[in-house]
N, C-alpha and C positions, 0 to 999 in steps of 0.2 A: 504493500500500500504506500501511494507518495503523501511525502509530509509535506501538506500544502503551505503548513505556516513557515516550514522549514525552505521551501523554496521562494517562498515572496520574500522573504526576510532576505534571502540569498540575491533574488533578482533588485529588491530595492534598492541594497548593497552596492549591485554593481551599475547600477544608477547615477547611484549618486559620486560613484569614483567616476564614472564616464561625466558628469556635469563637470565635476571639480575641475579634473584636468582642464577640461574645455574652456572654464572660465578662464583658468590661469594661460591657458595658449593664446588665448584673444586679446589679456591684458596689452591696450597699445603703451607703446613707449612713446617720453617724450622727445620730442624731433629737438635735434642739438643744432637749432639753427639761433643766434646771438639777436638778441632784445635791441629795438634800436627807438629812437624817442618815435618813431611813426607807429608802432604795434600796437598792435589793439588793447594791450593791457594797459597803454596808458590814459584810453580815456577814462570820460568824467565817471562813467556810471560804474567801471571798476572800481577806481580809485577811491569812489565813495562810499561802495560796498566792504573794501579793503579797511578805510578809516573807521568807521564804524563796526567791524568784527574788531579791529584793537583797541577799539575805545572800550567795547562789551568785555574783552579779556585783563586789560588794565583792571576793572571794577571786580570783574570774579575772581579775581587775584589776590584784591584787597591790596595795587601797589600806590601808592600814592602820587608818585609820578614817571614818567618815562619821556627819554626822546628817543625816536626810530627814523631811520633814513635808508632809503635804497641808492645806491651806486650804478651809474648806467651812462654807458657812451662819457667816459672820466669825468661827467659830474654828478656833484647830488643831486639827484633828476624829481627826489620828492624826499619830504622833509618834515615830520610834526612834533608838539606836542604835548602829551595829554594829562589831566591832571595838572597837579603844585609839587614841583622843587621843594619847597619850602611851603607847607599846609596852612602853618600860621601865618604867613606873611601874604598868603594867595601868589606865589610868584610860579607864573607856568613855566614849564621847560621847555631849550628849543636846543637846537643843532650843537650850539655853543656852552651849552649846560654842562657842567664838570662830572666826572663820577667815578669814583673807582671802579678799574675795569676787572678788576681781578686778576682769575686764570686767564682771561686773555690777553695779559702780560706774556705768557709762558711762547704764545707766539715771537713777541720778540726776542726773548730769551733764545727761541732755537737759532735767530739769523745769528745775533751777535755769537754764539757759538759755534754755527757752522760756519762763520767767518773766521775762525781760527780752526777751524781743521783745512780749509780753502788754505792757508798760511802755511800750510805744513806745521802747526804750532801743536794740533790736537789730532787724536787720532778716534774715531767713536770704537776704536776695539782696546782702547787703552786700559787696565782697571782701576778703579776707582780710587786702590791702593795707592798708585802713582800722586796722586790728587790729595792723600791725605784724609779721605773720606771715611769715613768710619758712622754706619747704620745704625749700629746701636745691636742690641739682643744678639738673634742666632746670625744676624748678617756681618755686623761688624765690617771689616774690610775685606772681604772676600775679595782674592782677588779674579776671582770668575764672575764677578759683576761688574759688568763694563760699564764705559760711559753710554754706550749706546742704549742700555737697559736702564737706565735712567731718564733718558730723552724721551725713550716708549713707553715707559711705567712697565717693564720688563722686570726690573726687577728682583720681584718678593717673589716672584713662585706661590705653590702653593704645598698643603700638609700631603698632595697626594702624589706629588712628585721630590720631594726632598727639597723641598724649597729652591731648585734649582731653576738660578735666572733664565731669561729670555724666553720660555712656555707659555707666560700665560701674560696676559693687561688687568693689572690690579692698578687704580691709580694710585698716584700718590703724589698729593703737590710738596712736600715738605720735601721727597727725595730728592724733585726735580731741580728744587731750591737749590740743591748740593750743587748746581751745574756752574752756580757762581762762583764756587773754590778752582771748579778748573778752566774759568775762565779769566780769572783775576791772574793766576799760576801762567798761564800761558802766551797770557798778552803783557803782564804788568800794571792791567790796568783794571779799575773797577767797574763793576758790569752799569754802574750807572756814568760814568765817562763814557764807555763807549755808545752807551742807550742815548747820549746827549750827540755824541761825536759824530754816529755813524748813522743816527735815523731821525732824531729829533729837530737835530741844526740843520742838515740839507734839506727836510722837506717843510722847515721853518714852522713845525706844528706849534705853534701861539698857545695852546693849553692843554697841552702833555706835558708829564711831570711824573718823577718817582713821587712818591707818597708823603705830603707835607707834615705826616710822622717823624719822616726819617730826615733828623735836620740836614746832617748832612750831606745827604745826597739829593734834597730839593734846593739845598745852596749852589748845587750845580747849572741850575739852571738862571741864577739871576735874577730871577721874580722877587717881588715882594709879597711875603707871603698873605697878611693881610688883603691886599687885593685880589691874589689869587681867588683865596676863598670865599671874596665876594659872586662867584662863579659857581659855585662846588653847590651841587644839591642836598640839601640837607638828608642824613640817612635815618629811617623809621624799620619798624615792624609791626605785624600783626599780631597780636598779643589778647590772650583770651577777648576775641573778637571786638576790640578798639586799634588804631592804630596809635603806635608811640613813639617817639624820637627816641633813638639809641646812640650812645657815646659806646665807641671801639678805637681800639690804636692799632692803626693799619702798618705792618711793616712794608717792604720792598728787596725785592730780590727778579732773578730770572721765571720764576715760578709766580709773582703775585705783585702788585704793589704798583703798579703806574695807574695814573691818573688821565683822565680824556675824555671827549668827545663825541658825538657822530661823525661834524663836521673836519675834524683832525684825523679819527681813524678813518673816512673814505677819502681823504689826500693821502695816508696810510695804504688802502687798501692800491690805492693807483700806481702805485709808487713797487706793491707787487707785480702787477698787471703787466707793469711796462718790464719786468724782469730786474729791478734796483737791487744792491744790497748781495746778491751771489752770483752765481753764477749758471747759465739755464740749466747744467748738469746736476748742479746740487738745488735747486727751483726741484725740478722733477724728483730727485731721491726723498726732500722734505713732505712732497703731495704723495710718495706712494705709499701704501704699507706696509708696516713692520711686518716679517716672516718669520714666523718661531723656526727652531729646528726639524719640527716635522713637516713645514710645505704650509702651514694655517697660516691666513692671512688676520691680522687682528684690526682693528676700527682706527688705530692709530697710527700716525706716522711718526714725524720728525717734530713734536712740539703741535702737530695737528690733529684735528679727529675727521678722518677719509671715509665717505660711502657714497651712496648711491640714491637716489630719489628715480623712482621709474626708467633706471638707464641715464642719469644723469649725472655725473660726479659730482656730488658739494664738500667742499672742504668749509671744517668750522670749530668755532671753541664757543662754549660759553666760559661763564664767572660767576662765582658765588662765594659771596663774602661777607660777613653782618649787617645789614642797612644797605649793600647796592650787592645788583648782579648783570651778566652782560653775555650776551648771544651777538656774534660776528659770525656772518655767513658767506662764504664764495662761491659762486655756480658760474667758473670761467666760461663754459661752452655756452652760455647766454648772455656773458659780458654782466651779470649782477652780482651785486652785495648789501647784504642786507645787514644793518646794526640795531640795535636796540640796548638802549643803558637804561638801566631805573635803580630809584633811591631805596629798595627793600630788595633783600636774597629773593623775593618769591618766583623773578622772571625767572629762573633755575629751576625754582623745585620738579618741578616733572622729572629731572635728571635725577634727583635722589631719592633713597630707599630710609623713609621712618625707621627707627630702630625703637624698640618696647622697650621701657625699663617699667618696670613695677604700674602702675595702675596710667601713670601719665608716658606721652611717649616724647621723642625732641629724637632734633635731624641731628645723623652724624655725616657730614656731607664727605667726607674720604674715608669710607668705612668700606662699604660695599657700591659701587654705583657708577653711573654714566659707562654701563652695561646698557643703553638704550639707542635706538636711531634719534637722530634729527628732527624725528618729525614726531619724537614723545612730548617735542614744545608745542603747544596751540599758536605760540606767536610766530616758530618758524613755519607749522602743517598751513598759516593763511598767507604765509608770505608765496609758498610754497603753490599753493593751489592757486592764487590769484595771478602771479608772473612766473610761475616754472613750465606750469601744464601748458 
């Protein structure tokens, strides 16, 4: 006798594997042709659909304020924004708004130090030992952790490989920090000279700056500091559902700590574009991915985080810091970039994983995390859907 249940069950089965596949064969890709100010995304009725989903995520965010700006055809082709800088004072934010950009300092961290392996000064298979670095616990100075595994968040390893670098992408901003011992060692100079020397004075960025914490290396730059800070958006949180102004003492290093813009970082971003700053050889080895030992490719590169949007390469970093965080996006094969600074960590949060402790929970934002795509942001999925697709 045939088992009827048993065969529909069987036939629905294979149904729905023949739909699946099929949807995913039809998935179109997006056509890699470059955004130019005539494209249809720049008109009005996008553009206002665009503002108005980041105005709606600003609010369900709870961030207090943001600037965001797109890069296109080397200028800033659009520009807002939304929300108070400063809540008490009613002061809105715009292009020129100050913020700590966080981790995405750690992008310039990688030029000024692939500009010394460019030098023959630094080698990324060198180990750490050379450097004077020392991890601390079961890492210590191994010297089977190179400098390269620092740049990737290569690293730590993990309990199920004997903590043996280059396997796996754990991040870690504090390691990456370390990359300022060997870059100081190898040029003689400190990583905020050369941040001044080599990226900040030629492209004459007006309001970038290491972190007006660190006296001395915001004396590098000649401001006054007082005025700076008349710029700087005030940083808040969201705290049992009010927002509140929060005091943090921001450091500065290769991993954390400059201070900026929209309108600074897409003179920034252009300044990549035209190939500034390395050389197209090592352009190309910082955009690709890291390769463990077995052939895996991981999300990261050389100081960047590398994927894919529908066939599409975007290179990007966010930031998350106490009171500000920051999403930098580049989608070369459409000539865009997209930034976004705000005055609370929350533009981030999507990238991290809550950790439990006893009844109440809090972020540990380098514990476990940005294990996620691109487009786990809601403000990169509308940048993304509005001018990629």
């Amino acid at each position: 006798m045939i088992n009827c249940s048993h065969a529909f069950r069987k036939d629905l089965y294979l149904l729905f594997v023949v739909l699946f596949f099929s949807c995913r064969a039809t998935r179109t890709p997006v056509t890699a042709v470059k955004v130019t100010p005539q494209d249809t995304v720049w008109r009005a009725a996008n553009i206002t659909a665009f503002e108005k989903k980041i105005a709606w995520l600003q609010e369900h965010y709870h961030i207090p304020g943001i600037s965001v700006g797109i890069v296109n055809g080397h200028q800033l082709a659009w520009r807002k924004g939304f929300g108070y800088a400063d809540r008490e004072h009613q002061v809105i934010p715009d292009e020129n708004t100050i913020y700590q950009v966080a981790s995405v300092t750690k992008t310039f961290g990688s030029i000024i130090l692939m500009q010394q392996v460019e030098a023959g000064k630094v080698s990324l298979d060198d180990p750490i030992s050379k450097y004077k670095i020392n991890l601390g616990a079961r890492w210590g100075s191994d010297p089977k952790i190179k400098i390269k595994h620092l740049l990737t968040h290569t690293a730590m390893g993990t309990t199920l490989n004997g903590f043996k670098p280059g396997y796996k992408f754990r991040y870690n901003g504090a390691w990456y920090n370390q990359l300022d011992k060997v870059i100081q060692q190898a040029s003689g100079e400190s990583f905020g000279e050369l941040l001044m020397k080599e990226i900040v004075v030629p492209l004459s960025l007006k309001n970038t700056a290491p972190s007006t914490d660190d006296s001395l290396n915001f004396a590098l730059t000649g401001y006054d500091k007082a005025t700076f800070m008349q710029q700087v958006a005030k940083p808040y949180d969201w705290q049992h559902r009010q927002m509140v102004p929060v005091t943090f003492s921001y450091g500065f290093g290769p991993a954390a700590g400059i201070m900026s813009t929209v309108a600074d970082l897409g003179i920034y971003s252009n300044a990549i574009d035209d190939g500034k700053f390395l050389q197209d050889t090592t352009w190309k080895k910082v955009f690709t991915p890291y390769v463990t030992p077995k052939g895996k490719r991981i999300q990261y590169g050389l100081g960047w985080f590398i994927g894919r949007y529908k066939g599409i390469k975007v290179v990007w970093h966010t930031g998350w810091w106490t009171g500000y965080s920051a999403l930098f996006v580049k989608v070369p094969e459409k000539d865009l970039t997209f930034i976004v600074l705000a005055n609370s960590q929350d533009l981030s949060r999507p990238f991290y994983h809550l950790m439990r402790v006893g009844p109440m929970g809090f972020y540990r934002p380098f514990k476990r995390n940005l294990n996620k795509h691109l487009d786990a942001s809601d403000f990169a999925k509308a940048f993304l859907e509005h001018f990629v697709e």
